[in-house]
RORO-345198 format. One record per residue: x, y, z of N, C-alpha, C, CB in turn; residue in one letter. Coordinates in nm, 3 decimals, decimal comma. Glycine has a CB too. Layout:
! residues N
((X Y Z) (X Y Z) (X Y Z) (X Y Z) a),
...
This chain:
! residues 177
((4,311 -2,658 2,258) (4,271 -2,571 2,367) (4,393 -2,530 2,449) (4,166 -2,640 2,456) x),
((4,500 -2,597 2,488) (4,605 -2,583 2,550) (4,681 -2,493 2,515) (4,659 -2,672 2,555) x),
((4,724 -2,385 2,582) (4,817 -2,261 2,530) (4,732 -2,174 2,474) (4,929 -2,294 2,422) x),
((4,617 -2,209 2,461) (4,509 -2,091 2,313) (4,482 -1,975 2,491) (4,240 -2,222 2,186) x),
((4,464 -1,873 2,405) (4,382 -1,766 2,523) (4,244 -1,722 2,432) (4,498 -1,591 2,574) x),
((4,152 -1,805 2,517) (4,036 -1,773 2,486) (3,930 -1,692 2,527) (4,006 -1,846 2,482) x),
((3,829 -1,559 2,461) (3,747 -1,459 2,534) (3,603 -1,503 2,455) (3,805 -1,278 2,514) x),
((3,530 -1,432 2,524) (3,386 -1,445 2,475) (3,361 -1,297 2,409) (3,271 -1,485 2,609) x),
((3,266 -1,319 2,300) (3,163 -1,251 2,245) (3,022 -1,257 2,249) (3,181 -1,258 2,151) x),
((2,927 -1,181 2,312) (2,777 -1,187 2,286) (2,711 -1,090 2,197) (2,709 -1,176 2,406) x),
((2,645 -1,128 2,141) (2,574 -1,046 2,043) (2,442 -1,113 2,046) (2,641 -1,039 1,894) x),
((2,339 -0,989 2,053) (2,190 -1,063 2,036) (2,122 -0,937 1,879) (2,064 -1,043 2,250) x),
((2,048 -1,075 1,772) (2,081 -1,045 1,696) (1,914 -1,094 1,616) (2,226 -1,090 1,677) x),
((1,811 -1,083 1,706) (1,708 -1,116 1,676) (1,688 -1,281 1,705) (1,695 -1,066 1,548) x),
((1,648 -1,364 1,616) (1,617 -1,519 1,625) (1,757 -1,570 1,649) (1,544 -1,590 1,481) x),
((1,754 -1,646 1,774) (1,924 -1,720 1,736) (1,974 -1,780 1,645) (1,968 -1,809 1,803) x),
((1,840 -1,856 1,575) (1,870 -1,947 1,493) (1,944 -1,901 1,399) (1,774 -2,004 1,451) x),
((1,927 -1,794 1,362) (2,031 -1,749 1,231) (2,131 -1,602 1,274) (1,913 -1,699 1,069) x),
((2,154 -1,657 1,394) (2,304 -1,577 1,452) (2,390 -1,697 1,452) (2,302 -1,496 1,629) x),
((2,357 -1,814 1,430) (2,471 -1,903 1,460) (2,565 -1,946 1,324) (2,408 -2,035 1,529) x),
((2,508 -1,945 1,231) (2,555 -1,990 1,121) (2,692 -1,908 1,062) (2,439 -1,988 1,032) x),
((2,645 -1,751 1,056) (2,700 -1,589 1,023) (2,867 -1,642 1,070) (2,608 -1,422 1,153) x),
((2,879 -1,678 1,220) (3,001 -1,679 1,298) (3,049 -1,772 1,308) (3,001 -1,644 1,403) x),
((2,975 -1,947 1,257) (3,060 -2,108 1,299) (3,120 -2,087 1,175) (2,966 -2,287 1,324) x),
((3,247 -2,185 1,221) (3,346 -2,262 1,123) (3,435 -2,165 1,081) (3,280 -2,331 0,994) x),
((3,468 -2,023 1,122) (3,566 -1,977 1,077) (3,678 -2,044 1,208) (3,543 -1,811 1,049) x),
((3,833 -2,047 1,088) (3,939 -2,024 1,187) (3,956 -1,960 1,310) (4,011 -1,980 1,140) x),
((3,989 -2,006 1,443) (3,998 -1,928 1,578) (3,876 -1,914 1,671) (4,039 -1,791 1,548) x),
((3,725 -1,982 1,583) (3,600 -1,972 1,643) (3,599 -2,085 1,693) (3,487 -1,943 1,567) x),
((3,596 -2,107 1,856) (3,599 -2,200 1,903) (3,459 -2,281 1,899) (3,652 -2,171 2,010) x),
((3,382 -2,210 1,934) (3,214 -2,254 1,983) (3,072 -2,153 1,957) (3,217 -2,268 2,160) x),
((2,953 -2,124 1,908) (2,927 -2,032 1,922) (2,777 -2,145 1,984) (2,952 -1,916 1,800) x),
((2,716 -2,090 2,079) (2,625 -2,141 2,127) (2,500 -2,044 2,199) (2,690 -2,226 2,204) x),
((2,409 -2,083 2,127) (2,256 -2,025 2,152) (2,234 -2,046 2,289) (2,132 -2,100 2,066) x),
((2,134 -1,906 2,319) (2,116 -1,840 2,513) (2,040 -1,712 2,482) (2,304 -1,783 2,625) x),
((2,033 -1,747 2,598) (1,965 -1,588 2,670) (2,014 -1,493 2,767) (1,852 -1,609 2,741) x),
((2,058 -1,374 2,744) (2,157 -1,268 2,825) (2,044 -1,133 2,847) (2,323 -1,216 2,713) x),
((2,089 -1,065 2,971) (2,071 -0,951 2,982) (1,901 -0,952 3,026) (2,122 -0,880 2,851) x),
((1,837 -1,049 3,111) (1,738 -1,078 3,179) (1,739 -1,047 3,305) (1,715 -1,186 3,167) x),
((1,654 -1,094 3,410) (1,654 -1,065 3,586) (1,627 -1,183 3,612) (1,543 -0,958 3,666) x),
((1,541 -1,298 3,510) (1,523 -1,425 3,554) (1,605 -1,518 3,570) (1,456 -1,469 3,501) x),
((1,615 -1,559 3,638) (1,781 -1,691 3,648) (1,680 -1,811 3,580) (1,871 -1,760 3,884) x),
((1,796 -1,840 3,518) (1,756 -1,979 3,443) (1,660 -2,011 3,385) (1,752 -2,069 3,503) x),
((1,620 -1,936 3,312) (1,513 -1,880 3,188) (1,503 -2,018 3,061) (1,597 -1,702 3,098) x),
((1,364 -2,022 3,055) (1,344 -2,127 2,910) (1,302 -2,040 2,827) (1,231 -2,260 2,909) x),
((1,318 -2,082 2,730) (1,265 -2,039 2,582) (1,139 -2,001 2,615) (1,261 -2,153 2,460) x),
((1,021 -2,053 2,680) (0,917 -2,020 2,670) (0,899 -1,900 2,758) (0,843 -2,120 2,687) x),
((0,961 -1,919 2,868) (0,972 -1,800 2,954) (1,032 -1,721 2,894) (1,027 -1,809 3,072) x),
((1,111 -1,675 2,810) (1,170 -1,575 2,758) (1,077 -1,515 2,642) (1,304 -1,619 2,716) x),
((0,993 -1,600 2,550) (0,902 -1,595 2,467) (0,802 -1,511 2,520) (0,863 -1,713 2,432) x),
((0,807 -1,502 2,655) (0,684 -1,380 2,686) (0,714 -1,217 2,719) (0,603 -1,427 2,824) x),
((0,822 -1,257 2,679) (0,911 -1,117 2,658) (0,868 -1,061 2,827) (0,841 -0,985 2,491) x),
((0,858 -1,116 2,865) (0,871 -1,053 3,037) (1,015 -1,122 3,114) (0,704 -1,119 3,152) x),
((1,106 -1,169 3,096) (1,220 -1,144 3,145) (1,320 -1,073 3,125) (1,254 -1,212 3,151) x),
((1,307 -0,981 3,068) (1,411 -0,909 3,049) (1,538 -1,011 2,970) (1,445 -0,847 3,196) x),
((1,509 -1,070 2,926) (1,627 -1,177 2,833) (1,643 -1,105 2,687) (1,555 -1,367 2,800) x),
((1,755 -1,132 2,637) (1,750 -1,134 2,456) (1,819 -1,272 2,413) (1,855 -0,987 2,372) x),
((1,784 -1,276 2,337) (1,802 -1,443 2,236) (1,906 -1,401 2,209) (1,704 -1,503 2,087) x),
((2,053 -1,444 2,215) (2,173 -1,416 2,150) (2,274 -1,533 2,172) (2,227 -1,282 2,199) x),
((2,341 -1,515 2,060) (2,503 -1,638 2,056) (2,607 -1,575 2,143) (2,600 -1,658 1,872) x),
((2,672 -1,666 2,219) (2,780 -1,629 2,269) (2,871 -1,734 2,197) (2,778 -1,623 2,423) x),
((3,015 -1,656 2,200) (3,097 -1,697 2,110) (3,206 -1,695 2,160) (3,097 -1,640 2,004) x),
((3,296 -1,851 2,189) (3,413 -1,875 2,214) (3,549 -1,855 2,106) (3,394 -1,993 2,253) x),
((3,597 -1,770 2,151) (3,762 -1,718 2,031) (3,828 -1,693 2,073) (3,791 -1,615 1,937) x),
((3,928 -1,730 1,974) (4,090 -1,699 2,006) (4,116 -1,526 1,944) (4,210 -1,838 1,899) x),
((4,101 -1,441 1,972) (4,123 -1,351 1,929) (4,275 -1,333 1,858) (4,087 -1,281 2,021) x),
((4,387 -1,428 1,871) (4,497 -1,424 1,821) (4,483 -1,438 1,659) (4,574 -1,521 1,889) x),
((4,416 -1,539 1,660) (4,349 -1,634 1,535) (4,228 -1,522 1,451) (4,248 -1,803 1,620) x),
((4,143 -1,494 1,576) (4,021 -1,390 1,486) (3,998 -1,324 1,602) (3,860 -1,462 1,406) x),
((4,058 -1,178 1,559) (3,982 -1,061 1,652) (3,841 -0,986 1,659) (4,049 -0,962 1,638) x),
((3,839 -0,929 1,761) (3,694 -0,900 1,810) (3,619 -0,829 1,672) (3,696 -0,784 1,960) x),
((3,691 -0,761 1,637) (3,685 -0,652 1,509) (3,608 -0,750 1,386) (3,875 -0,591 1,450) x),
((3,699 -0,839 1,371) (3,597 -0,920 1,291) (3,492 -0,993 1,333) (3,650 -1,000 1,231) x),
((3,466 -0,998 1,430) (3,296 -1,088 1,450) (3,213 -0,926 1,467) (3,272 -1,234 1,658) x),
((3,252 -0,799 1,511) (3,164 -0,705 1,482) (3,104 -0,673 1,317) (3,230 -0,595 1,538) x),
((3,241 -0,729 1,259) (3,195 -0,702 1,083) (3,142 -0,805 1,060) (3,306 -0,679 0,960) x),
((3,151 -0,900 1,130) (3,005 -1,011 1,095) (2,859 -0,986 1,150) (3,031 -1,164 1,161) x),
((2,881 -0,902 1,272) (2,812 -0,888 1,374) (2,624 -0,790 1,265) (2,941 -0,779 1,514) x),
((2,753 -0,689 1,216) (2,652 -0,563 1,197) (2,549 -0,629 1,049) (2,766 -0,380 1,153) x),
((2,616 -0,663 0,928) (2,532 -0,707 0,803) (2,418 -0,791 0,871) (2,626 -0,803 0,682) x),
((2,424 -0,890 0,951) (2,320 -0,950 1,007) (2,194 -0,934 1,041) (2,345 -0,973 1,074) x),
((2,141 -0,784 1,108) (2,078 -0,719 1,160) (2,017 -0,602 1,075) (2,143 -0,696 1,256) x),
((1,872 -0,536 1,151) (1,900 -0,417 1,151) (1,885 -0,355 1,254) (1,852 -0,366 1,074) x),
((1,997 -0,247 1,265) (2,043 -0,191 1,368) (1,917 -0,059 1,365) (2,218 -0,157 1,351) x),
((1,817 -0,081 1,306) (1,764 0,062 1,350) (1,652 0,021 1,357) (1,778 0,192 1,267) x),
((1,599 -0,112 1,397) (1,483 -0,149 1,485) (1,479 -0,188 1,628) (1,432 -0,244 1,433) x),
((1,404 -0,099 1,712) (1,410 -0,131 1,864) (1,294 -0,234 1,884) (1,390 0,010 1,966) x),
((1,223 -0,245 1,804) (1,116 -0,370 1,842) (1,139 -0,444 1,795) (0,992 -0,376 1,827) x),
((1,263 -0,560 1,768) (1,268 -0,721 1,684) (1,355 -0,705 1,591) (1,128 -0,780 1,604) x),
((1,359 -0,788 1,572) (1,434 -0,775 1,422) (1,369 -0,883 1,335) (1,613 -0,804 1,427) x),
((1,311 -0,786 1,205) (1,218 -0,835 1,082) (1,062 -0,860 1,104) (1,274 -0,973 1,031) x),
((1,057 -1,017 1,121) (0,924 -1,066 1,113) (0,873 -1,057 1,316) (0,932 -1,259 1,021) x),
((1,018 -1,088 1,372) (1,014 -1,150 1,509) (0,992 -1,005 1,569) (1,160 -1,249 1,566) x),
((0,906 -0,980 1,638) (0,889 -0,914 1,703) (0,854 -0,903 1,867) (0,839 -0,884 1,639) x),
((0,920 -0,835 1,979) (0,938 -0,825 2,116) (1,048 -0,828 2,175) (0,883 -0,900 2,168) x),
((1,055 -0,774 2,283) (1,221 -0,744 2,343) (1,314 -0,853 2,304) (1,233 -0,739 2,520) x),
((1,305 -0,979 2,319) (1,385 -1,087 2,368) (1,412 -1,061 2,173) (1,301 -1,260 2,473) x),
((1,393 -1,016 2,121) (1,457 -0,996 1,944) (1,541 -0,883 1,925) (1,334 -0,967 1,822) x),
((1,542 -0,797 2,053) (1,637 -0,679 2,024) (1,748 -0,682 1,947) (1,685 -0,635 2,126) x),
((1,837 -0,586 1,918) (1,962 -0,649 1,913) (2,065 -0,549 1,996) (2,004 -0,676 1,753) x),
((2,199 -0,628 2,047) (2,269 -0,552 2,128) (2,401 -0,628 2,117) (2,207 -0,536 2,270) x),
((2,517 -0,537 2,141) (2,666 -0,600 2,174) (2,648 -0,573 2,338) (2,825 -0,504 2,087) x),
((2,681 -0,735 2,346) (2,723 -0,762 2,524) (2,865 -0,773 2,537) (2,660 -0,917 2,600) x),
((2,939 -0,671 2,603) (3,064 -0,636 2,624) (3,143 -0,707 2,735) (3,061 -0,507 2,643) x),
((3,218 -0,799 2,700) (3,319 -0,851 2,789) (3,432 -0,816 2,881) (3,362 -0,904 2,736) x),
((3,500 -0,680 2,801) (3,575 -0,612 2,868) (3,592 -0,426 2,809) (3,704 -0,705 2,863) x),
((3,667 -0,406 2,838) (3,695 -0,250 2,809) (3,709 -0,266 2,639) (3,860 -0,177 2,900) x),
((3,837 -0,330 2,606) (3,840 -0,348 2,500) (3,751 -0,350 2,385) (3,881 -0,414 2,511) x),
((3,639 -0,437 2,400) (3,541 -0,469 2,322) (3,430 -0,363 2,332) (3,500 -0,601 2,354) x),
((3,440 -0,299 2,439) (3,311 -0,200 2,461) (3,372 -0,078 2,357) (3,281 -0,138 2,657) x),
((3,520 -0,054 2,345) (3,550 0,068 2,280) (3,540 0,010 2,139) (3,694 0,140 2,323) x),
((3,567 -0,077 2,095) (3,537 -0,139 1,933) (3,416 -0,159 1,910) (3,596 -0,272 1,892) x),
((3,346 -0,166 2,001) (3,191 -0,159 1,969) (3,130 -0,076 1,987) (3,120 -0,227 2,014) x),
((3,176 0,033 2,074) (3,090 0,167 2,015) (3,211 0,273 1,902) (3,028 0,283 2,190) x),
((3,305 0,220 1,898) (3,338 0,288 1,741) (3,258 0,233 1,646) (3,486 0,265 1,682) x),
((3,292 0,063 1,627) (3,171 0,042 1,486) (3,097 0,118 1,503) (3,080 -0,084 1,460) x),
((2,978 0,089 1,578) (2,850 0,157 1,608) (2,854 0,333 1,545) (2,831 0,145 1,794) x),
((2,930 0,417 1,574) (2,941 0,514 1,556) (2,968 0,531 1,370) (3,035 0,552 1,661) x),
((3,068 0,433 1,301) (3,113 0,419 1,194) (3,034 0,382 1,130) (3,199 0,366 1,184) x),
((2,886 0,299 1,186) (2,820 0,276 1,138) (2,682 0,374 1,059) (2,820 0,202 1,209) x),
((2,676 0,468 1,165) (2,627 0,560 1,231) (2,629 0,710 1,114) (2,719 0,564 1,375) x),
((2,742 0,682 1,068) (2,823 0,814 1,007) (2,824 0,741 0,857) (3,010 0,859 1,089) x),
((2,819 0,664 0,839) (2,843 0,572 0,685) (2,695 0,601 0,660) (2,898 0,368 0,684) x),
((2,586 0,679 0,613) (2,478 0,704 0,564) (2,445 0,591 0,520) (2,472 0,799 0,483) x),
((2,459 0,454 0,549) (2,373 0,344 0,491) (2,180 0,323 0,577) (2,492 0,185 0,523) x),
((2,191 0,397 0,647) (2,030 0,423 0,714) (2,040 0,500 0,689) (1,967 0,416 0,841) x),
((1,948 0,554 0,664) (1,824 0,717 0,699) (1,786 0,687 0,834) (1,640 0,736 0,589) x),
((1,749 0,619 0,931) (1,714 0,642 1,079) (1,837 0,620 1,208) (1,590 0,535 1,105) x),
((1,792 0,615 1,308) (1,940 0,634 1,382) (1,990 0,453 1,418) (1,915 0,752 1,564) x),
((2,113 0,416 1,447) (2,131 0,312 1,499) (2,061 0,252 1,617) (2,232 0,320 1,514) x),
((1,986 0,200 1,665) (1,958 0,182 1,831) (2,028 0,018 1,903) (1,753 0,180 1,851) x),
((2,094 -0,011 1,778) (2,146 -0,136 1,896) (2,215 -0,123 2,009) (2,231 -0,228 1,847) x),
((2,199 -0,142 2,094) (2,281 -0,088 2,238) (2,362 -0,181 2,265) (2,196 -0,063 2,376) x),
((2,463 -0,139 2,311) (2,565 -0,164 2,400) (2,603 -0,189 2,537) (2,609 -0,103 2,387) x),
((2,610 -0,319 2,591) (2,567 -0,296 2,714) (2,680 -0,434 2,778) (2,374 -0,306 2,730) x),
((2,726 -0,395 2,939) (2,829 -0,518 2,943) (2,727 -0,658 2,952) (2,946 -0,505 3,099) x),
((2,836 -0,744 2,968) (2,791 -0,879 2,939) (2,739 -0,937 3,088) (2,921 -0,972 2,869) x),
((2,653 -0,991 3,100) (2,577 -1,026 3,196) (2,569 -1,204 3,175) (2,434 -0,936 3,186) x),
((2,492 -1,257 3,341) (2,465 -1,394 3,318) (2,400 -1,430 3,188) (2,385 -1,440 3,422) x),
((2,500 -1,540 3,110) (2,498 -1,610 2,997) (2,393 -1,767 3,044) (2,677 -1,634 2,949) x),
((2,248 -1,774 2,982) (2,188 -1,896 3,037) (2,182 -1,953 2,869) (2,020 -1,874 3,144) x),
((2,234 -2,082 2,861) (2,220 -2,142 2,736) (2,106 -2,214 2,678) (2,307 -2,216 2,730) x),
((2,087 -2,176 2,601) (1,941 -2,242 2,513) (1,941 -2,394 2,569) (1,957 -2,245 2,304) x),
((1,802 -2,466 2,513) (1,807 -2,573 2,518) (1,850 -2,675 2,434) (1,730 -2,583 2,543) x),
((1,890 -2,731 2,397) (2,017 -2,836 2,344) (1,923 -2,800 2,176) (2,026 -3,069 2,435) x),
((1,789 -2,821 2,167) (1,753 -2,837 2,057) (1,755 -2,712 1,952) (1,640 -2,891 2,077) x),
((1,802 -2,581 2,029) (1,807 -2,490 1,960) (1,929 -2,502 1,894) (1,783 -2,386 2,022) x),
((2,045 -2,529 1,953) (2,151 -2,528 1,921) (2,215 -2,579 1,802) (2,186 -2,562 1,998) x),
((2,273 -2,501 1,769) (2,300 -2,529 1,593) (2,229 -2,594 1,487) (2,403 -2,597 1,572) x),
((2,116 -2,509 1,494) (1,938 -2,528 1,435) (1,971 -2,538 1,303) (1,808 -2,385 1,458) x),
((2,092 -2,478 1,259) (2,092 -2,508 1,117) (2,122 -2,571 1,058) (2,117 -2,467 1,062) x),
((2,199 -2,669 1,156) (2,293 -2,803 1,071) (2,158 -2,921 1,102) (2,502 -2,866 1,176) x),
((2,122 -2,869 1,203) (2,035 -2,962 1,252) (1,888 -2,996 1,139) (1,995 -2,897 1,402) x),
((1,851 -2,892 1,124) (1,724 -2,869 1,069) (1,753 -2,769 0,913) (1,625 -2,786 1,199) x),
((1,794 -2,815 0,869) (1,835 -2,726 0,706) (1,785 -2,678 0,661) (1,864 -2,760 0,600) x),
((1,673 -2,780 0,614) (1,570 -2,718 0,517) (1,475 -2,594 0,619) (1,456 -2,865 0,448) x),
((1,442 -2,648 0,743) (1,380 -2,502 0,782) (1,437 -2,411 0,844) (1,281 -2,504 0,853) x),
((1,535 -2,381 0,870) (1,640 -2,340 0,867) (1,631 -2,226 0,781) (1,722 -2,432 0,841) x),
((1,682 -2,230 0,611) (1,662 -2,177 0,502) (1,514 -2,088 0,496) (1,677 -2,288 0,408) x),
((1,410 -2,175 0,541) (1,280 -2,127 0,509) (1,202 -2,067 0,625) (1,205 -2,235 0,451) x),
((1,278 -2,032 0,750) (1,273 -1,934 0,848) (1,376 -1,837 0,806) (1,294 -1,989 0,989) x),
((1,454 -1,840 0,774) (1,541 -1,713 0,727) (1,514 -1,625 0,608) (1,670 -1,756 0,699) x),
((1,423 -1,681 0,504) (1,329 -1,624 0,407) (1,221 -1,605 0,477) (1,300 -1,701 0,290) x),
((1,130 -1,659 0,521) (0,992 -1,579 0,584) (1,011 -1,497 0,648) (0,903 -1,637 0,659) x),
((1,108 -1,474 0,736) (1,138 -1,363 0,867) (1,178 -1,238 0,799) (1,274 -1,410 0,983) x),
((1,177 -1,217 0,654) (1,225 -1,098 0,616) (1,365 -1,057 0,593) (1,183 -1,029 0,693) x),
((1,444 -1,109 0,719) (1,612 -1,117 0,728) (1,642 -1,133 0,553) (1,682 -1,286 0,843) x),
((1,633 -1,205 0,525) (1,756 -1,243 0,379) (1,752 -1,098 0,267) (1,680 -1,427 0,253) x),
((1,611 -1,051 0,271) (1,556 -0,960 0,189) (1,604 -0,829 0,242) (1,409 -0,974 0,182) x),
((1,605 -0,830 0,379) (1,702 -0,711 0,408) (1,856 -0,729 0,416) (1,665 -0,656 0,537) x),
((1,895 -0,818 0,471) (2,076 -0,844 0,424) (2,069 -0,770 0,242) (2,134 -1,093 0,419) x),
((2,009 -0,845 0,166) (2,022 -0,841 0,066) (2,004 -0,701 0,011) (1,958 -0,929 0,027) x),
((1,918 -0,626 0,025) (1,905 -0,477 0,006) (1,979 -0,417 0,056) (1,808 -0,421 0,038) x),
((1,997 -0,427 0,187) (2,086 -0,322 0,274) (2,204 -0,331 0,257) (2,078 -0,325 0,408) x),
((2,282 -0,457 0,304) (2,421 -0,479 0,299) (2,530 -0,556 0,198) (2,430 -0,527 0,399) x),
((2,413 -0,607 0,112) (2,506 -0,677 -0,001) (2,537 -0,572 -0,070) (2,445 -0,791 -0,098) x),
((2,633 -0,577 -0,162) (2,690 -0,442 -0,270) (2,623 -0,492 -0,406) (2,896 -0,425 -0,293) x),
């Protein structure tokens, strides 16, 4: 940690549970930890957020060294994950708190994230328009301990929430080659 210069990334990306996996364990990724951003409620639970009346989205925020791994690459992790051209959920999960959106930390990141977005946009891989929005980064409230790194934690369902939710079947169509 000493000498490192470290920034955050948020991305909300439907279920947290399988935003966390996409981004741990690379080089320069310090931490990535499950929350709720971009709400009015302070200090929001899961269940309260589950009623899709706080204005929250389920998303990882992500500690990096950008020296080590720049912003650029957690957006190219960011986008295969998703689909960017559903405003109600993403897949099976459906209601606001499943949106998906880049939460912008600084200038920097807001202009690399609406170029992807745009590159994305222009690369004819949809027929409909992008709607993930872009929006700065707001109070970060962190999940509850048990969400947190659901996949090391809980494997097997883990795997078998990421097949029922539809997600794998669209990665797989859409963005694998």
């Amino acid at each position: 940690m000493e000498g490192k210069k470290y920034e955050l990334a948020t991305f909300a990306g439907g279920c947290f549970w399988c935003m966390v996996k996409p981004f741990d364990e690379y080089p320069g990724i310090h931490k990535v930890v499950s929350g709720y951003s971009g709400g009015h409620t302070k200090n929001p639970t899961y269940e309260d957020v589950c009623t899709g009346e706080t204005g929250h989205y389920e998303v990882v925020q992500i500690t990096f060294d950008p020296a080590v791994f720049p912003y650029k690459k957690l957006l190219d992790i960011y986008w295969p994950q998703i689909d960017p051209t559903d405003d109600g959920g993403q897949f099976f999960d459906r209601g606001s708190q499943y949106r998906t959106a880049i939460f912008y930390h600084n200038e920097e990141q807001r202009i690399l994230a609406e170029q992807s977005k745009e590159e994305l946009a222009k690369s004819g891989r949809f027929n409909k328009p992008i709607v993930t929005k872009i929006l700065p980064a707001s109070t970060f409230y962190p999940a509850e301990e048990y969400h947190q790194h659901f996949y090391k934690k809980n494997p097997e369902e883990y795997v078998q929430e990421r097949q029922a939710s539809g997600r794998n079947d669209f990665i797989k169509k859409h963005w694998e080659k």
